[in-house]
C-alpha angles and dihedrals in degrees: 000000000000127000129256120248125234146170117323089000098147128238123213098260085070100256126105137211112281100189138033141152114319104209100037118075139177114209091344092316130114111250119235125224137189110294094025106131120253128182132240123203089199113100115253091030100113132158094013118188131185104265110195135029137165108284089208093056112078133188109167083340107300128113122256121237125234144191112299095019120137132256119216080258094050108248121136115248113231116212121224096209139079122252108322099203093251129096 
């Protein structure tokens, strides 16, 4: 199962995601879903947003993102937790 992603979990560009949902939290730190913002440190990569996220896995209506899943500039989030119970 792969871990949840949440705020300042790192992606393989070398950013990390900078928002994330406010009033749900893994292990004491905010969860990110799919459209919150991230930072690249790659030039050109601008703007990035989480791009994907589980569509079955729901927080305001909008679906969590998980390990491996993309950035709108297409690196792969990392999460910094254990098995999360979710796959």
């Amino acid at each position: 199962m792969r871990g949840v992603i949440r705020l300042n979990d790192p992606t393989s560009h070398g950013g990390k995601v900078v928002g994330a949902a406010p009033n749900s939290t893994v292990l004491g730190v905010a969860v990110a879903r799919k459209g919150d913002p991230c930072v690249c440190p790659i030039k050109g990569h601008v703007r990035c947003v989480i791009a994907e996220g589980a569509p079955q896995v729901l927080i305001d209506g909008v679906p969590v993102a998980f390990d491996g899943h993309k950035t709108s500039c297409g690196a792969s989030l990392m999460s910094t937790v254990g098995n999360s119970g979710r796959g």
